[in-house]
C-alpha positions, -999 to 999 in steps of 0.1 A, spaced: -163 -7 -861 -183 23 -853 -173 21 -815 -140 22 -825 -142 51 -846 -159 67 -820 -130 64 -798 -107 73 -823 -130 103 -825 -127 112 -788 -94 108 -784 -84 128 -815 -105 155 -798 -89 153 -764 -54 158 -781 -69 186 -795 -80 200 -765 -44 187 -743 -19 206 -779 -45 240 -772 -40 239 -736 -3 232 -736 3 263 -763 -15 286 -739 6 271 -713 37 285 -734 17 314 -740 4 328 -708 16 355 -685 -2 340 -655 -14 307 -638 -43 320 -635 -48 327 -675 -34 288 -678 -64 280 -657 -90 295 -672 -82 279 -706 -85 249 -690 -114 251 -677 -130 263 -713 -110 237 -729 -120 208 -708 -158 219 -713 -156 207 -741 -153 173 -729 -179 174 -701 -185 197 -668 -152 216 -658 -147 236 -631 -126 244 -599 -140 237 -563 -130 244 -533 -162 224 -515 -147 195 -496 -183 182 -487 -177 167 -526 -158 138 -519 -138 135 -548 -122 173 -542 -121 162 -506 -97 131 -513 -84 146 -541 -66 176 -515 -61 151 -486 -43 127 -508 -26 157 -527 -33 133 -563 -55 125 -589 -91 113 -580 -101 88 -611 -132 71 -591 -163 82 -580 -174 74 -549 -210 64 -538 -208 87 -500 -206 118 -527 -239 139 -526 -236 138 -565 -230 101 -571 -269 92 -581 -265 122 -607 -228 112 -620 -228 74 -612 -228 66 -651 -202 92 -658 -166 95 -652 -158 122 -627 -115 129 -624 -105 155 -595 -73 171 -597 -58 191 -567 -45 223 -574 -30 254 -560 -45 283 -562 -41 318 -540 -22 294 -515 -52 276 -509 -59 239 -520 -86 230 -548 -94 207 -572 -96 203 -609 -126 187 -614 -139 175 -650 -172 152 -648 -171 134 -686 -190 105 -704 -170 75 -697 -136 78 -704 -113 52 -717 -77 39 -701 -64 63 -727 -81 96 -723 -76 92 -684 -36 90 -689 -39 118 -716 -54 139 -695 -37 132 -665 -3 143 -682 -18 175 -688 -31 182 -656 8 174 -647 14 203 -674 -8 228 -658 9 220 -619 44 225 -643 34 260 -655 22 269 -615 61 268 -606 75 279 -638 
């Protein structure tokens, strides 16, 4: 019971998070606003930040594959510190160059990784709107 209700938990504060981050969305004037409160927002949830450094796997296959990352890899420089924690890398364009979103989280379930996922889709929506 209490590991479902600390799921329940989580989730209910990653929709937090995903409802904040979409209203900014509507919000904004720029992309690069939208990113920022992403970044703050996902914080919340674990490490969140934007790289550009391709000697991290997960951003490298992340921009050669041009989709979501969702495992973590064991040739990453950072797997011994993140090996127990879920690491998701988004690419993302920024300034015409190729990045990643990446957010480096306590295990997350099925759920949280689709949920976030459809916002990161957000986020690439509000770089062409």
């Amino acid at each position: 019971m209490r590991s479902l209700l600390s799921q329940l938990s989580r989730l209910n504060e990653l929709l937090r998070v995903v409802y904040r981050i979409n209203r900014q969305i509507v919000k904004s004037k720029s992309f690069e606003e939208v990113l920022a409160d992403v970044v703050r927002e996902l914080s919340s949830l674990g490490e969140c930040f934007l790289s550009f450094d391709e000697e991290r796997s997960c951003v490298r296959r992340a921009i050669e594959s041009g989709k979501v990352v969702r495992e973590h890899s064991e040739d990453c420089k950072f797997y011994e510190k993140h090996s127990e924690k879920s690491v998701i890398a988004a690419p993302i364009e920024i300034d015409s160059r190729i990045g990643a979103l990446v957010l480096i989280s306590e295990k997350l379930s099925e759920s949280e990784f689709e949920l976030i996922e459809a916002l990161i889709d957000d986020v690439k929506f509000a770089r062409v709107s």
